[in-house]
RODO-2510 file (C-alpha; in nm, 4 decimals, decimal comma):
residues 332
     n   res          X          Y          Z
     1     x    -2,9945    -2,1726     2,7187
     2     x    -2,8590    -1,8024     2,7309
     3     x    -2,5307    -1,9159     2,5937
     4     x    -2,7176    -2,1402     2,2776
     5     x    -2,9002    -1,8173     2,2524
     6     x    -2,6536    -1,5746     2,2246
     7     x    -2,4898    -1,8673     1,9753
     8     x    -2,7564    -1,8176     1,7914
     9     x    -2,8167    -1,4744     1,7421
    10     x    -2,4051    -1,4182     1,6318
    11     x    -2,4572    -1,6866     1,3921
    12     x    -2,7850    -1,4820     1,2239
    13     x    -2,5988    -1,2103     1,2210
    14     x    -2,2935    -1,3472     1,0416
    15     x    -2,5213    -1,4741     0,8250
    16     x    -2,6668    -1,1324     0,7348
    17     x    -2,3333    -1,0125     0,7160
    18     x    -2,2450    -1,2698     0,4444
    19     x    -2,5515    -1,2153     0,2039
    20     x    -2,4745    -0,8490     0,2323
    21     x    -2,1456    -0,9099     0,1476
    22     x    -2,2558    -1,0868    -0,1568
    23     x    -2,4666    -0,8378    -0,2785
    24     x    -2,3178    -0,6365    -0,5645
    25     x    -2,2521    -0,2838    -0,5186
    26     x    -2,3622    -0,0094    -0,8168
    27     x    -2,1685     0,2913    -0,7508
    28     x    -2,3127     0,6493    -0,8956
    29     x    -2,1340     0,9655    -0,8439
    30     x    -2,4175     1,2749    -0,8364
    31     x    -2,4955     1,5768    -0,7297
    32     x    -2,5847     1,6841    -0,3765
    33     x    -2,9023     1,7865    -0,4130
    34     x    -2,9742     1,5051    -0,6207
    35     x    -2,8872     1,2194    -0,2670
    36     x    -3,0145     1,4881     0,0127
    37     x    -3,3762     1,3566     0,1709
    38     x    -3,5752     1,5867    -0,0229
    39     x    -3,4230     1,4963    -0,4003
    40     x    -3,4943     1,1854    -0,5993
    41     x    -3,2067     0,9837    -0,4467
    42     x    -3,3706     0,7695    -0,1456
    43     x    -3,7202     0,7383    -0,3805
    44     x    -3,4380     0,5723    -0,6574
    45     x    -3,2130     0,4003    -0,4330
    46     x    -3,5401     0,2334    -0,3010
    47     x    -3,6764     0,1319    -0,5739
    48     x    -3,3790     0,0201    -0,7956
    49     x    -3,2761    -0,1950    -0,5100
    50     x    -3,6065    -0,3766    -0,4837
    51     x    -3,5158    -0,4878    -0,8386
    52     x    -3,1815    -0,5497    -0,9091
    53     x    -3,0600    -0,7458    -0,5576
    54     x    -2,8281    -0,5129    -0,5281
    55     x    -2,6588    -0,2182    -0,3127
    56     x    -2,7073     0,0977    -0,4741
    57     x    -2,4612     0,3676    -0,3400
    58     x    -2,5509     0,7236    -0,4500
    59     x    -2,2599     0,9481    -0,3791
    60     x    -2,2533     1,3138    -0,3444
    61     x    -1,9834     1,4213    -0,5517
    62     x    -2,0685     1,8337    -0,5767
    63     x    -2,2135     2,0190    -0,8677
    64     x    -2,1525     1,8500    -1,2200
    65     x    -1,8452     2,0335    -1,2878
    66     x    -1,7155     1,9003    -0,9519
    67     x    -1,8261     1,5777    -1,0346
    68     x    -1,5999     1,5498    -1,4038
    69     x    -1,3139     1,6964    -1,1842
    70     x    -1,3215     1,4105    -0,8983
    71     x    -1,3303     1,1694    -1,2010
    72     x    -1,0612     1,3209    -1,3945
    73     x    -0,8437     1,2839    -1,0583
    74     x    -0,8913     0,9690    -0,9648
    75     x    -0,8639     0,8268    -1,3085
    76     x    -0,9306     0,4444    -1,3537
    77     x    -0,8942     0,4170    -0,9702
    78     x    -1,2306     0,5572    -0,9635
    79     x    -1,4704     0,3535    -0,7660
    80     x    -1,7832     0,4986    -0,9772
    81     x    -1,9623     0,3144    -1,1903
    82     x    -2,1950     0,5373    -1,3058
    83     x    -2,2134     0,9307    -1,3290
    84     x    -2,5303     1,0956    -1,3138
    85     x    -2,5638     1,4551    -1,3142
    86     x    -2,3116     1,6345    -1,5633
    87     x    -2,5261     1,8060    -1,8408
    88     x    -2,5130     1,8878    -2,2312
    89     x    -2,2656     2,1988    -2,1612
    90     x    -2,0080     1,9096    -1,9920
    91     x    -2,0342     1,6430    -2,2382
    92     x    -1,7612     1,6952    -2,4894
    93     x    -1,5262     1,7338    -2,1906
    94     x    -1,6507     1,4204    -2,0541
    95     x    -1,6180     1,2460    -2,3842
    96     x    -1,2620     1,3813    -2,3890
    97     x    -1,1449     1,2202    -2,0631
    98     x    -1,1729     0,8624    -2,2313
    99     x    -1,3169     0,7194    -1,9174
   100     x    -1,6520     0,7076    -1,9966
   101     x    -1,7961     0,3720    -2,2290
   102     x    -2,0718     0,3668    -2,4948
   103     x    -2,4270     0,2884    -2,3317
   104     x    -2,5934     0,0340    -2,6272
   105     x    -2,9104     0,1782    -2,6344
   106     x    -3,1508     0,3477    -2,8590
   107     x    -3,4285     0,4865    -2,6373
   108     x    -3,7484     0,6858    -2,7419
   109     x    -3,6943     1,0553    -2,5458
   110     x    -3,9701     1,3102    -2,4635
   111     x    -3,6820     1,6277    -2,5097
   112     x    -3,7783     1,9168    -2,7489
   113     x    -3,4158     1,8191    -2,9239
   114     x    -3,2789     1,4929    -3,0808
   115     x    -3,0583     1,3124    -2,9143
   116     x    -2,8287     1,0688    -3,0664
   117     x    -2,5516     1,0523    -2,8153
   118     x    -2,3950     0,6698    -2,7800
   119     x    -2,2048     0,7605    -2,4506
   120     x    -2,4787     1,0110    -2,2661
   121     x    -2,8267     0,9267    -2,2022
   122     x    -3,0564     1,2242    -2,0635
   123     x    -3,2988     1,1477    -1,7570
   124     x    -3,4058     1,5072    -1,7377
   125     x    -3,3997     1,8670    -1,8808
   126     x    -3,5146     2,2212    -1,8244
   127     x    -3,4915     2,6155    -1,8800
   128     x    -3,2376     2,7987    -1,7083
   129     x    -3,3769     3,1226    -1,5428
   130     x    -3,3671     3,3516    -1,2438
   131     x    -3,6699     3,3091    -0,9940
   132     x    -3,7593     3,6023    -0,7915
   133     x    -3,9987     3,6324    -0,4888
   134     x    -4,3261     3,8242    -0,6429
   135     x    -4,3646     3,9752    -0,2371
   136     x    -4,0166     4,1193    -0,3038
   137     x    -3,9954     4,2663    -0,6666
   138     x    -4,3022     4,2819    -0,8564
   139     x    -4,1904     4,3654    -1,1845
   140     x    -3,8951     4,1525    -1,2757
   141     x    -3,6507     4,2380    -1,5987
   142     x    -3,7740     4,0665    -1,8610
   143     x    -3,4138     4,0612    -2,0313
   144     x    -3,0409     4,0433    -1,9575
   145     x    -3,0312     4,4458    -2,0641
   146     x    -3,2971     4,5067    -1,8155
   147     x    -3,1178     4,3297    -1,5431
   148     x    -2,7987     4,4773    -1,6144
   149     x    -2,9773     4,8156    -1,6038
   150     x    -3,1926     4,7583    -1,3403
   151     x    -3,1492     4,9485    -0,9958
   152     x    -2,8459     4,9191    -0,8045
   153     x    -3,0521     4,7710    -0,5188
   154     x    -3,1616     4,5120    -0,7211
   155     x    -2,9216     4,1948    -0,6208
   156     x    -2,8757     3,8231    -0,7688
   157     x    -2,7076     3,5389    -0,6289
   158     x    -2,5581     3,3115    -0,9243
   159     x    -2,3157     2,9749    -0,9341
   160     x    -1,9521     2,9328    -1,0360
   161     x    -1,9155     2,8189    -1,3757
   162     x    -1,6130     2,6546    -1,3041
   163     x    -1,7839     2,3631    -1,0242
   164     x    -2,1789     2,4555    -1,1135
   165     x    -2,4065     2,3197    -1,4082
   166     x    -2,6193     2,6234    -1,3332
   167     x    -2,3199     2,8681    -1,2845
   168     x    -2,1612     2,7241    -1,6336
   169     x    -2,4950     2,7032    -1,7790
   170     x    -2,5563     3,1332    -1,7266
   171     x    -2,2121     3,1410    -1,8651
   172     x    -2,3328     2,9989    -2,1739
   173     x    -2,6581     3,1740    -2,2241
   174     x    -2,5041     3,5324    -2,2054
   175     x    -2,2512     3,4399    -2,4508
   176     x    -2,4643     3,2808    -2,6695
   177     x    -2,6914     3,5430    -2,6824
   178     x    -2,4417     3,8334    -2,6610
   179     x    -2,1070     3,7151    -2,8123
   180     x    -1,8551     3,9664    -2,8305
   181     x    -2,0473     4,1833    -2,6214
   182     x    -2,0487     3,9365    -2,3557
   183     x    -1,7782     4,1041    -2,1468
   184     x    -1,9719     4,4488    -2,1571
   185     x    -2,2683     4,2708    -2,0915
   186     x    -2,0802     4,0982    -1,7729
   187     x    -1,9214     4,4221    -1,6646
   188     x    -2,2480     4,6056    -1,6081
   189     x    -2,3981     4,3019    -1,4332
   190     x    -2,1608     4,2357    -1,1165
   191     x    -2,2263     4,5295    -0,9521
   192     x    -2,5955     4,3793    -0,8755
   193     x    -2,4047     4,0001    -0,8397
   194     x    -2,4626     3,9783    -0,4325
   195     x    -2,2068     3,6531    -0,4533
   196     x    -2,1412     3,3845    -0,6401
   197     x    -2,1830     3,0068    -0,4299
   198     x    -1,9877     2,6691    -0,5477
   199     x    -2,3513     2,5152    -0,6429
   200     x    -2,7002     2,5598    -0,6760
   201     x    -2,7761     2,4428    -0,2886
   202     x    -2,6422     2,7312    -0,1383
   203     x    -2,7362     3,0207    -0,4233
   204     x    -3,1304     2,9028    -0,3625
   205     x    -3,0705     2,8887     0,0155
   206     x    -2,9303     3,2500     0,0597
   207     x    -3,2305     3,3498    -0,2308
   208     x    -3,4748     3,1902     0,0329
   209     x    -3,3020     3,3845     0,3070
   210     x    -3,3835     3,7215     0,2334
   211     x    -3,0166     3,8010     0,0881
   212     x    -3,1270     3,8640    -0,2712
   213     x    -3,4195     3,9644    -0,5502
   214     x    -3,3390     3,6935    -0,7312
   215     x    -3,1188     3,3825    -0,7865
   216     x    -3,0279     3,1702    -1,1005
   217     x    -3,2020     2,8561    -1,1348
   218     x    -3,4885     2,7446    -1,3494
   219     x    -3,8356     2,8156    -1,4943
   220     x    -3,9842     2,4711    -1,3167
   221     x    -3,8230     2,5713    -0,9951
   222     x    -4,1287     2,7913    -0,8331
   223     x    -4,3254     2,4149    -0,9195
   224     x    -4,1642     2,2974    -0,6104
   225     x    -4,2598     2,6128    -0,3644
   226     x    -4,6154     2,6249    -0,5749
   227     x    -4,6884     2,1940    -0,5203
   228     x    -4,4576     2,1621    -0,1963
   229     x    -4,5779     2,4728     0,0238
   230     x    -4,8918     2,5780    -0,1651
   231     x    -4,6722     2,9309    -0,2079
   232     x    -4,7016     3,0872    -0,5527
   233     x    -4,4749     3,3867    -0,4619
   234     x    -4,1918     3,2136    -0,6192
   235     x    -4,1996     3,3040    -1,0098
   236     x    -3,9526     3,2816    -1,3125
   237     x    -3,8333     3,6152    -1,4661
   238     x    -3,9058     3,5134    -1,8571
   239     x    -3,6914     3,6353    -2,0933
   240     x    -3,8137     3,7790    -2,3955
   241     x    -3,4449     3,7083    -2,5951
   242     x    -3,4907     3,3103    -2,4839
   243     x    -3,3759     3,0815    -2,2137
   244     x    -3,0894     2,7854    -2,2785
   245     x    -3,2055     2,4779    -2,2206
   246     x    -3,0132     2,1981    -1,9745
   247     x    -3,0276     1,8372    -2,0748
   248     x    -2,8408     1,6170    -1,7646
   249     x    -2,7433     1,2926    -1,8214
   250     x    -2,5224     0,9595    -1,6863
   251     x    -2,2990     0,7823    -1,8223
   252     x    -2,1104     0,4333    -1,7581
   253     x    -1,7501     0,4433    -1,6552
   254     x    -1,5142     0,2452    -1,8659
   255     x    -1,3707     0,1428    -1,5899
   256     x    -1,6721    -0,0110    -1,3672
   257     x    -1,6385    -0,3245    -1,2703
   258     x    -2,0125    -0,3796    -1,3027
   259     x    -2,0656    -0,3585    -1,6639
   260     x    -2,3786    -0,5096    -1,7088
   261     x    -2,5571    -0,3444    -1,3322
   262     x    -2,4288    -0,0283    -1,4568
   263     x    -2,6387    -0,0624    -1,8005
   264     x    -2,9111    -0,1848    -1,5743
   265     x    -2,9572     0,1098    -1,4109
   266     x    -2,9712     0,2921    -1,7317
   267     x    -3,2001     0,1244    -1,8513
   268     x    -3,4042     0,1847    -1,5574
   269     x    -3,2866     0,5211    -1,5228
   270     x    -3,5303     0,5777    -1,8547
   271     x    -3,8465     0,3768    -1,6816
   272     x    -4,1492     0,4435    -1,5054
   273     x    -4,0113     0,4007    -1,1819
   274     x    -3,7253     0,6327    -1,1982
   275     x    -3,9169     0,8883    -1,4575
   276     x    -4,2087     0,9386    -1,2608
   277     x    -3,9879     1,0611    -0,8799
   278     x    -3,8606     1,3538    -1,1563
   279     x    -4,0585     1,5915    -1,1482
   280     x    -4,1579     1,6387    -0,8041
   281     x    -3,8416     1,5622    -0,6958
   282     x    -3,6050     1,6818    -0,8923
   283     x    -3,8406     1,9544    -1,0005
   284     x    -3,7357     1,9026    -1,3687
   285     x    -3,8937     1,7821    -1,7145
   286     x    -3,8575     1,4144    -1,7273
   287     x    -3,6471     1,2569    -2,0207
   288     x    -3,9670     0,9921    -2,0966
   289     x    -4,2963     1,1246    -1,9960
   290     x    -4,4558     0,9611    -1,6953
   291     x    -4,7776     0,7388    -1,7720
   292     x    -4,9976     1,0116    -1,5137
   293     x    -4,8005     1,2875    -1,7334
   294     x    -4,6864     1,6071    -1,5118
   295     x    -4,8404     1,6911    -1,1886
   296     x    -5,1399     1,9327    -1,1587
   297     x    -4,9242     2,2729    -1,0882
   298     x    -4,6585     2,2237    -1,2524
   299     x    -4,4747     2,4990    -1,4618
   300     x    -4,5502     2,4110    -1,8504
   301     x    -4,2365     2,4423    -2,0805
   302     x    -4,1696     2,7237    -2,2650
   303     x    -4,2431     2,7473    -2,6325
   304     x    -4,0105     2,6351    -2,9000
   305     x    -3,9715     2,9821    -2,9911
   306     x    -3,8066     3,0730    -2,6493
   307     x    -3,5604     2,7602    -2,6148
   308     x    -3,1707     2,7653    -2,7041
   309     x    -2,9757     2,4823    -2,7269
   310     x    -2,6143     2,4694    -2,7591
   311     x    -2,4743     2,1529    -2,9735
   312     x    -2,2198     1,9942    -2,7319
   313     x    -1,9418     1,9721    -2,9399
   314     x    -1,9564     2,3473    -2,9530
   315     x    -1,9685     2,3998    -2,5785
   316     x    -1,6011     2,3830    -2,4997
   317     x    -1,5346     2,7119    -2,7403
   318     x    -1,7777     2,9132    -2,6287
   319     x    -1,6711     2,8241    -2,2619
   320     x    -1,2937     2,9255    -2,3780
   321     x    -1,4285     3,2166    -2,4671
   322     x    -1,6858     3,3135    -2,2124
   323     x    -1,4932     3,1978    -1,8881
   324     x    -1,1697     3,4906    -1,9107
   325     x    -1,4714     3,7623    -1,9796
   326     x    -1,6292     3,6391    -1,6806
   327     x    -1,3538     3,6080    -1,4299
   328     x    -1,2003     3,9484    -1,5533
   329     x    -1,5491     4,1264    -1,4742
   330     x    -1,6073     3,9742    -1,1543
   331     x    -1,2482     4,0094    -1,0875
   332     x    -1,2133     3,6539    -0,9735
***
């Protein structure tokens, strides 16, 4: 009997084995943040499973810039279907890899821009914008001349631009605002720069540490602290020249060998199911407004009046321009 039993129980498992093994496998490159137990990731890999009979891997692959890199190396060895997590500010680059195929759909978005992009869909957006800790500084600069002016005490942890959507996103906003006064403008800000981190993770951590005033992130960021921990210290410094706006999307790799999974999940990517784990997960606007709309406590977007949006087909000049500026102030 013990010897038909442990028969048995080799044979169930081989069995398991083999369905398993059958199961197609949907493989999406993100950010950290994005797959950790706290971010949308488990809530999406959950539910997306349940649907498609599938295995959906979500791999960290570092901050969006990091993400385009790893893809550019490996090429069409790639084993990524999907990648989720570059932004508006990445997409022409993306575009100009050639490894990325057109999506086929036309959805409705809830984004205060049109979007017509064939390759990139959007599944969220918000405000860049430096959060400070009210308990800490209690008047914040309401502008980048204020900061730059502000007392030498006064520190700020920001991102790279050069492996961070943040980090390339504050790169953006001060030259779009500034221009040719950009490098002054950069010049008279590092001395309050504490340090600049690889990603977002890390910058918010060291913020939540004690180690700065403020870090760059975004206007719904203090939603999380406010819903999450009942703490309203957490606040966004508001801007009175504007804040540029962040659109992330996906796209499908040409390459996948899951073609019609990979549009699956974009197309689910833009549904209830994945739109409603946004906002308190991701802590972001959602690209298609939930049915129960945004939770009670959640920062409102900004007026029209205060949002920038750079076109992507112009964000690879202004990053040619902004990046040497950057680098030669913070002597990096």
């Amino acid at each position: 009997m013990h010897s038909r039993s442990v028969l048995g129980a080799a044979l169930v498992l081989l069995a398991t084995a083999a369905v398993a093994e059958e199961r197609p496998v949907l493989t999406v490159y993100t950010y950290d943040s994005f797959v950790s137990d706290w971010g949308p990731g488990p809530e999406i890999e959950r539910r997306f499973e349940a649907r498609c009979g599938c295995d959906l891997r979500l791999v960290a692959a570092g901050d969006g810039a990091e993400i385009l890199s790893r893809l550019r190396l490996e090429g069409a060895r790639s084993d990524a279907d999907i990648a989720l997590g570059l932004d508006s500010n990445l997409i022409a680059e993306a575009q100009a890899t050639g490894l990325f195929a057109p999506h086929g759909m036309n959805p409705a978005l809830d984004l205060p821009v049109a979007w017509h992009d064939p390759v990139f869909l959007p599944y969220d957006w918000g405000y860049f914008a430096f959060v400070y800790d009210t308990t800490r500084l209690a008047e914040p600069p309401a502008s980048f001349e204020e900061l730059a002016d502000a007392p030498a005490d006064l520190k700020i942890v920001i991102q790279d631009p050069r492996s961070s959507t943040p980090g390339l996103g504050l790169l953006m906003w001060v030259q779009k605002l500034h221009g040719d006064r950009a490098p002054e403008l950069w010049r008279r800000l590092a001395p309050h720069i504490l340090t600049v981190t690889p990603g977002w993770s890390e910058a918010y951590g060291l913020f939540l540490e004690g180690e700065a005033e403020m870090v760059l992130s975004y206007t719904t960021s203090p939603s999380y602290h406010r819903i999450a921990e009942n703490d309203d210290t957490k606040r966004a410094a508001i801007f009175r020249e504007g804040h540029l706006m962040q659109v992330e999307v996906a796209g499908m790799l040409a390459g996948t060998d899951q073609p019609e999974l990979a549009k699956a999940f974009l197309d689910f990517m833009l549904g209830e199911d994945f739109q409603s784990v946004i906002p308190t997960t991701n802590w972001m606007y959602p690209a298609r407004m939930p049915a129960a709309g945004l939770p009670e406590g959640f920062d409102a977007s900004l007026p029209a009046s205060a949002a920038l949006f750079i076109d992507p087909a112009e964000a690879p000049a202004l990053k040619a321009a902004a990046l040497p500026a950057w680098l030669e102030a913070l002597g990096r």
